[in-house]
C-alpha positions in Angstrom: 28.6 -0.1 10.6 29.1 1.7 7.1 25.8 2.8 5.5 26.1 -0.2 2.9 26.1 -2.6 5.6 22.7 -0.5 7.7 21.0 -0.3 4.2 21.5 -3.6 3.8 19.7 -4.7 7.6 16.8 -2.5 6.6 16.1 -3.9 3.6 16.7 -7.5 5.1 14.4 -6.4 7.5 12.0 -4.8 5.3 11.8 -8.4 3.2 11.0 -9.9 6.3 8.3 -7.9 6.8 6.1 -8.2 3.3 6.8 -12.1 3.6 4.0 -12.6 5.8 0.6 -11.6 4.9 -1.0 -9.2 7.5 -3.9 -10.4 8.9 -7.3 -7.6 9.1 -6.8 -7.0 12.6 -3.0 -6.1 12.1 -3.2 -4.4 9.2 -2.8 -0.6 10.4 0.2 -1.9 12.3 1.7 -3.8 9.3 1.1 -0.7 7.3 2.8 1.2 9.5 5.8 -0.5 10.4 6.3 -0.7 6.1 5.8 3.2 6.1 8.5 3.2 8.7 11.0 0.7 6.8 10.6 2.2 3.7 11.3 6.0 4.5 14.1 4.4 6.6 15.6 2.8 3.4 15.2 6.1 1.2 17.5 8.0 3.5 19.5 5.2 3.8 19.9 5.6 -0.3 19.9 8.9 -0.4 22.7 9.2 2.1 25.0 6.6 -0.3 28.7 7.8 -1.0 30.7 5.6 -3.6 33.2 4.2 -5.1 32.3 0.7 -3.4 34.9 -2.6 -2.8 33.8 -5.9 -4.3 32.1 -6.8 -1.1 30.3 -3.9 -1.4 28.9 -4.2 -4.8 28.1 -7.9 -3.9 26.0 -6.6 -1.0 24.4 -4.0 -3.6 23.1 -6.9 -5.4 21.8 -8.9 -2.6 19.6 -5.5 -2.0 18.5 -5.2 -5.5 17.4 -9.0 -5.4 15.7 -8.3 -2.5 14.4 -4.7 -3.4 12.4 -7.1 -6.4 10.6 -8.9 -4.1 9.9 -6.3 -1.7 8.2 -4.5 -4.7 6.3 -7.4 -5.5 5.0 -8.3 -2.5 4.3 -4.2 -1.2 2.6 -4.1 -4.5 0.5 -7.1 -3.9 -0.9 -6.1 -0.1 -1.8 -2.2 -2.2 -4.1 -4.4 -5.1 -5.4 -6.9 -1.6 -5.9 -3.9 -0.1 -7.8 -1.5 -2.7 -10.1 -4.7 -3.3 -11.0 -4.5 0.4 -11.8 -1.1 0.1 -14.0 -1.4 -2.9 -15.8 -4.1 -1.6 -16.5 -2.1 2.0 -17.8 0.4 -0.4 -20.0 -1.6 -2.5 -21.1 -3.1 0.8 -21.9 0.2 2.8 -24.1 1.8 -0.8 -26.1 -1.7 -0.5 -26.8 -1.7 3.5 -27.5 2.0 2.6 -29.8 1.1 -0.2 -31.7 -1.5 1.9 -32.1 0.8 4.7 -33.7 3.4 2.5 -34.7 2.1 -0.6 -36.6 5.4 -2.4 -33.1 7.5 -1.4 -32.4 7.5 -5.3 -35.6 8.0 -6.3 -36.1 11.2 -8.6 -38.7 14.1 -7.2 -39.9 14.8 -10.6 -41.4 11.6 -11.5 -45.5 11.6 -12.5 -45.2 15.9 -12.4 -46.2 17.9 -15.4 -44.0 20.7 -15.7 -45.7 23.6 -18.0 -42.4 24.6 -20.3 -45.1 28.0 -22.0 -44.9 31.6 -20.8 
């Protein structure tokens, strides 16, 4: 199998893979299967030797078409994702803020602090 023909599985493969939304309990798995795919693909590239046939660059194409997508879709799950995070955030400062409510509350308030020498 020539290294046209192994980049194109991974990325094939790799398509396949950002297609279906991850669900929460999955996601560290679906993360790092993509981590996995991805450096896979990059070696794949960087290991690339022209010149190529006519089936070759027709292949090349089919991986660009699909490289789009992938790109779409990886960069969609990264914005779902950072949302997630925010909100977890913006939900643990609240829970943290219930719990102790006068956590933010300055020292200094109703003191007199005598600025003369």
């Amino acid at each position: 199998m020539s290294q046209l023909d192994q980049l194109h599985e991974v990325t094939a493969e790799l398509y396949e893979h950002v297609q279906q939304p991850p669900k929460s309990i999955e996601r560290e798995e679906f993360i790092k299967k993509l981590s996995e795919l991805l450096d896979k693909r990059e070696q794949l590239i960087s290991d690339l030797e022209g010149p190529y046939t006519d089936e070759g660059r027709e292949k090349g194409q089919e991986i660009i078409r699909m490289n789009d997508v992938v790109d779409k879709r990886v960069s969609f799950h990264m914005k779902q994702l950072k949302t997630e995070i925010a909100h977890m955030k913006k939900r643990k400062t609240s829970n943290q803020r219930y719990i102790n409510p006068y956590q933010s509350v300055s020292t200094y308030d109703g003191t007199f602090l005598d600025k003369k020498k």
